[in-house]
RODREN-656270 format. One record per residue (C-alpha): x, y, z. Coordinates in steps of 0.25 Angstrom, whole numbers, plus 2048, in hexadecimal, padded with zeros to 3 digits. Each point is the difference from the previous one (the first is absolute). Layout:
zapa xx->X | yy->Y | zz->Z .
...
This chain:
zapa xx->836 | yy->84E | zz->7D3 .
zapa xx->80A | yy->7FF | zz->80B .
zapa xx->7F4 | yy->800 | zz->80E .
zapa xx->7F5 | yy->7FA | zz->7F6 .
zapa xx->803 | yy->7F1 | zz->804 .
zapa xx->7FF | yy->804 | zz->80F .
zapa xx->7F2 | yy->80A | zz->7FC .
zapa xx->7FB | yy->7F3 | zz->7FA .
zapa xx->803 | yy->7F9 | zz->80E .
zapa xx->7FA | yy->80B | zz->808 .
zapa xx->7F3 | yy->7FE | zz->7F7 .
zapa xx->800 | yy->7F2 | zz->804 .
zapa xx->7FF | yy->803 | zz->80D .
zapa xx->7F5 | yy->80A | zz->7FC .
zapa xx->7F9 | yy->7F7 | zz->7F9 .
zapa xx->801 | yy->7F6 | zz->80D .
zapa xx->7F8 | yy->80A | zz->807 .
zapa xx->7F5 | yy->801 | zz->7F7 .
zapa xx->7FE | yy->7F1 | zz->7FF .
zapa xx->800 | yy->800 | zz->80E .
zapa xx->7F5 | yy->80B | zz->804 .
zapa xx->7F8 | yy->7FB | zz->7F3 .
zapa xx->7FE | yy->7F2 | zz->804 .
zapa xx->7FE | yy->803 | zz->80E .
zapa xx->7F6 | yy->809 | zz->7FB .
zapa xx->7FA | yy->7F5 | zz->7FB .
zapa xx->7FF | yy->7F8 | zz->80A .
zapa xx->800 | yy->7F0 | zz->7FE .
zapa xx->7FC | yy->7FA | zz->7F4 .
zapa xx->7F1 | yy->7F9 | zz->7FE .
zapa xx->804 | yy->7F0 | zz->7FD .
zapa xx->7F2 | yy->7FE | zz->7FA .
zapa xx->803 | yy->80C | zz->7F7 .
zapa xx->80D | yy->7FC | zz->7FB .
zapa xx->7FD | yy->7F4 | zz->7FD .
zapa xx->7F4 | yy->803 | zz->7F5 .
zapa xx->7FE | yy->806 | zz->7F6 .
zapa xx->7FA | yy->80F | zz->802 .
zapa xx->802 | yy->809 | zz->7F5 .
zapa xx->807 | yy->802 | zz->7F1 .
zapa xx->80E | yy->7FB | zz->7FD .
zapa xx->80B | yy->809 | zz->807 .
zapa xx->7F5 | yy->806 | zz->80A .
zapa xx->806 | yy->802 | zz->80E .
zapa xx->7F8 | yy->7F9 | zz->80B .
zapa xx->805 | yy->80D | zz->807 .
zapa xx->806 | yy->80C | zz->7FC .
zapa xx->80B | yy->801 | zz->80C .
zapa xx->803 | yy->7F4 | zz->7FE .
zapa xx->804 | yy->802 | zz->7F1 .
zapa xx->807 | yy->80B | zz->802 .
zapa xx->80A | yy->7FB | zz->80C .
zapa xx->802 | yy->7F3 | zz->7F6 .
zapa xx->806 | yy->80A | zz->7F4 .
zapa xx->807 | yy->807 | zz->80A .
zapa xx->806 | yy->7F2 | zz->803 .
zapa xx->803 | yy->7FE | zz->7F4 .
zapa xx->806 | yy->80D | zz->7FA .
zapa xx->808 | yy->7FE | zz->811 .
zapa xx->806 | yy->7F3 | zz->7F9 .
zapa xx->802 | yy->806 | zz->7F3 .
zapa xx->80A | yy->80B | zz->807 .
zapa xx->807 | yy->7F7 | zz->807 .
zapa xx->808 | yy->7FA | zz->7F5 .
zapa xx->800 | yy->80D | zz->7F7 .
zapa xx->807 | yy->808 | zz->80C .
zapa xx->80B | yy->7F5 | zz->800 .
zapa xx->802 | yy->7FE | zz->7F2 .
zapa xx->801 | yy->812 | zz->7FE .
zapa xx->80A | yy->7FF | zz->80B .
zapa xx->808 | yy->7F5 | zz->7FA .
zapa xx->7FF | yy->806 | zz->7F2 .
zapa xx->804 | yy->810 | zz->802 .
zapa xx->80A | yy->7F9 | zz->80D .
zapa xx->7F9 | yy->80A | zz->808 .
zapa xx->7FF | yy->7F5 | zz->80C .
zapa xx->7FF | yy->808 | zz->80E .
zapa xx->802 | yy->7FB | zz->80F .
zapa xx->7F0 | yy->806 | zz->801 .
zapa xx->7FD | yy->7F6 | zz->7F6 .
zapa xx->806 | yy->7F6 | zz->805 .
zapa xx->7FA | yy->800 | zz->80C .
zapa xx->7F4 | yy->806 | zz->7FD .
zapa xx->7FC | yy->7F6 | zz->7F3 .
zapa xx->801 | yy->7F5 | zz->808 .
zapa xx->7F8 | yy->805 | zz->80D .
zapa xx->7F5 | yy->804 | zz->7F5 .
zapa xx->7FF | yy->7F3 | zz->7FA .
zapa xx->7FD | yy->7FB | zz->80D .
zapa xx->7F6 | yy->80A | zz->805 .
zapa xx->7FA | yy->7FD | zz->7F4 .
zapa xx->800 | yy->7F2 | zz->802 .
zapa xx->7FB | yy->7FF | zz->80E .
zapa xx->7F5 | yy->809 | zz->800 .
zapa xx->7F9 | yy->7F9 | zz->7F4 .
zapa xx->803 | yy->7F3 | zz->807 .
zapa xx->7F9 | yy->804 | zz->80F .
zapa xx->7F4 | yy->804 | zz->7F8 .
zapa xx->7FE | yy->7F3 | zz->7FB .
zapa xx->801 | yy->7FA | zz->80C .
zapa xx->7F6 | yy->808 | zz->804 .
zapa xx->7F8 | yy->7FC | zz->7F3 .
zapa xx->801 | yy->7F3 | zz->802 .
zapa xx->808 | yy->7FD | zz->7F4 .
zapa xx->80F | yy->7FC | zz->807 .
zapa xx->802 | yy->7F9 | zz->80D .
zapa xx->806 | yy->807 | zz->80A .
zapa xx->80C | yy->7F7 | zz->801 .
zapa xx->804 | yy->803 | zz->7F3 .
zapa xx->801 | yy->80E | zz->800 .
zapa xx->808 | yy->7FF | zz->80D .
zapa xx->80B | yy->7F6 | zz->7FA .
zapa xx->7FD | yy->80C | zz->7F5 .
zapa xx->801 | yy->80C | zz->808 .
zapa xx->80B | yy->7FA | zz->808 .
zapa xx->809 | yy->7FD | zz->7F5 .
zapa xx->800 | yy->80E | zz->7F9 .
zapa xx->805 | yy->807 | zz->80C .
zapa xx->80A | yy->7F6 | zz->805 .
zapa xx->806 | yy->801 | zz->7F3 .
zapa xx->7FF | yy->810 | zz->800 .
zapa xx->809 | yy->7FF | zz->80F .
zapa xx->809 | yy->7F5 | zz->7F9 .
zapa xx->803 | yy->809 | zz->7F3 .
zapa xx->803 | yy->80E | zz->809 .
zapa xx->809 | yy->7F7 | zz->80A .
zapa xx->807 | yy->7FC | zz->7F4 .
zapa xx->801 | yy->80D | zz->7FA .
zapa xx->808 | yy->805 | zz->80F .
zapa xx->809 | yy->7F5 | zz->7FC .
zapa xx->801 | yy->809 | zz->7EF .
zapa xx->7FA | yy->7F1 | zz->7FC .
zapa xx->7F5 | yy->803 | zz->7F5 .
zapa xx->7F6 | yy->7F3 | zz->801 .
zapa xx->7F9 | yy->802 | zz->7F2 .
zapa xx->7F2 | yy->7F9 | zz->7FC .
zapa xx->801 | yy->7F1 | zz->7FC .
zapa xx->7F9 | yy->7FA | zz->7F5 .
zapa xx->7F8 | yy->7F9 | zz->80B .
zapa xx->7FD | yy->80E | zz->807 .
zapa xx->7FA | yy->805 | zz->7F1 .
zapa xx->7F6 | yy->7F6 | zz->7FF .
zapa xx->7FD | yy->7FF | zz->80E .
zapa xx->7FC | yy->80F | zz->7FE .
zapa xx->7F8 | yy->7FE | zz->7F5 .
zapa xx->7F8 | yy->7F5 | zz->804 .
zapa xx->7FC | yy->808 | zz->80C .
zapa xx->7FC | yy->80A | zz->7F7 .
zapa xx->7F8 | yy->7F6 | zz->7F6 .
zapa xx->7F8 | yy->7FA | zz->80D .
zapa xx->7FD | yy->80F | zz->807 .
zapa xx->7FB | yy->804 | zz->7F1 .
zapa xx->7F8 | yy->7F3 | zz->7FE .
zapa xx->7FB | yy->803 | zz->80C .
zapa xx->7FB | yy->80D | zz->800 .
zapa xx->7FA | yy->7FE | zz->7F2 .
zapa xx->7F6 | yy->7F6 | zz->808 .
zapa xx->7FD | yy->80B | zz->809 .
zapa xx->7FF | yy->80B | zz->7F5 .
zapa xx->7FA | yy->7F7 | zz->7F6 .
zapa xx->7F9 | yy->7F4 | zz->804 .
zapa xx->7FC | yy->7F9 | zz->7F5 .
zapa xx->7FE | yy->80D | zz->7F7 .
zapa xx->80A | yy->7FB | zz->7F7 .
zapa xx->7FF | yy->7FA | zz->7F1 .
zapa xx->806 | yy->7F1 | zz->801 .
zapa xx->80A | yy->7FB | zz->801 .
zapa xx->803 | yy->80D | zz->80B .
zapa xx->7F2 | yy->7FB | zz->807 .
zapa xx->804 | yy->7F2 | zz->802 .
zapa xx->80D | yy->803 | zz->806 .
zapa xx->7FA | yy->80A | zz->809 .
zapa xx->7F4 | yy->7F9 | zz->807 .
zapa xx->7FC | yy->7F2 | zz->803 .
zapa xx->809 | yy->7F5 | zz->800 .
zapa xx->808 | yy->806 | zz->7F5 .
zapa xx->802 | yy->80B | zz->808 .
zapa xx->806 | yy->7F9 | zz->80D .
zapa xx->80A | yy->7F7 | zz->7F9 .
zapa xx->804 | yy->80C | zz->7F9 .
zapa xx->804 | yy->807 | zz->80D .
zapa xx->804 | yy->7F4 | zz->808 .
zapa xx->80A | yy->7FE | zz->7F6 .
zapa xx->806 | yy->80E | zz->7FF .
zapa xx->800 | yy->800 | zz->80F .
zapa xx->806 | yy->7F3 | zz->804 .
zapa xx->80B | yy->804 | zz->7F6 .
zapa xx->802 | yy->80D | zz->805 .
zapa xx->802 | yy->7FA | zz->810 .
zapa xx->80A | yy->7F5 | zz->7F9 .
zapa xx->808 | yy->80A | zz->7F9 .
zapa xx->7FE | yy->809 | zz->80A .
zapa xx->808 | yy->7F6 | zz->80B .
zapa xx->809 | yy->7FC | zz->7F8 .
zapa xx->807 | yy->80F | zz->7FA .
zapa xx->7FD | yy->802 | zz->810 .
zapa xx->80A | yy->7F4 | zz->802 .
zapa xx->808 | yy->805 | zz->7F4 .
zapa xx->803 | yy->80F | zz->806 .
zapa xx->801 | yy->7F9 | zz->80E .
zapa xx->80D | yy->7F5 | zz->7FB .
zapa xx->806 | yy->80D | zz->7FA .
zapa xx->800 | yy->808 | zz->80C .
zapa xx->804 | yy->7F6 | zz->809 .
zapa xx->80D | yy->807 | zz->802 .
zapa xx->7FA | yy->80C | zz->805 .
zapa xx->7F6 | yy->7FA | zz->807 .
zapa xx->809 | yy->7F9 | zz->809 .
């Protein structure tokens, strides 16, 4: 029980790695197909595609259940600590660019995105040199897990199209389907900013 936390965190980096290759196996997804309908409910407009999303998702999953083992058997590590975190953001990122790429998230956004997560990731470890211990905020949490709800909505357009039973399939093409993620990324950039501006007011003694 003692390494299983930071097990959990390497396979999260694993599991970064095989979302990677299988979506750029697969190359950029057919707007015309995602956005009709092409098969039976739950039938994958391709097959990578699926698989790197569930690999996304089960990714996401570990990263709160490494945590929460780590805080329940008190087996936190300094591996963990800095490990965890650089995970998350791997994670994160790379899911991020390749939507970029998709089409389904402005650049802009995954730099104020991209940049946040690793300024914060300098700020903590300079805070650590100073044994200062700058814990996730509320604000952090949700920030986290809008990201994740974008990437996720994101990827089951790819994977999906509109091969889902309602009311999946309006929230996953169409009109339905934009609103859905323009929400779920304009919260993720303001939150994103703002536990950015959060970390940055509480470090500003090291900073200097």
């Amino acid at each position: 029980m003692k390494h299983l936390p930071n097990i959990i965190t390497m396979s999260r980096i694993a599991l970064v790695i095989l979302f990677t290759a299988l979506l750029a196996a697969d190359g950029l997804p057919s707007a015309e197909l995602t956005d009709t309908v092409t098969g039976g409910w739950f039938c994958p407009l391709s097959v990578p595609a699926c698989i790197a999303l569930w690999a996304f998702i089960v990714a996401a999953v570990t990263d709160f259940l490494d945590g929460y083992l780590a805080r329940k058997y008190q087996v936190v590590s300094d591996f963990g600590k800095l490990m965890d975190p650089l995970a998350d953001k791997i994670l994160v990122s790379a899911a991020y660019i390749y939507l970029t790429w998709a089409g389904l998230c402005p650049f802009w956004a995954v730099i104020i995105i991209v940049f946040r997560e690793f300024l914060v990731t300098g700020i903590r470890q300079i805070a650590l040199t100073h044994n200062y211990v700058m814990a996730a905020d509320w604000c952090g949490k949700w920030k986290t897990g809008f990201q994740l709800a974008f990437c996720i909505a994101a990827l089951v357009h790819i994977a999906y199209g509109g091969n889902l039973p309602e009311p999946l399939c309006s929230l996953s093409i169409g009109l339905g389907g934009e609103v859905l993620r323009g929400i779920l990324l304009w919260a993720s950039v303001i939150l994103t900013l703002w536990s950015g501006a959060n970390y940055c007011l509480q470090a500003r003694r090291f900073i200097r």
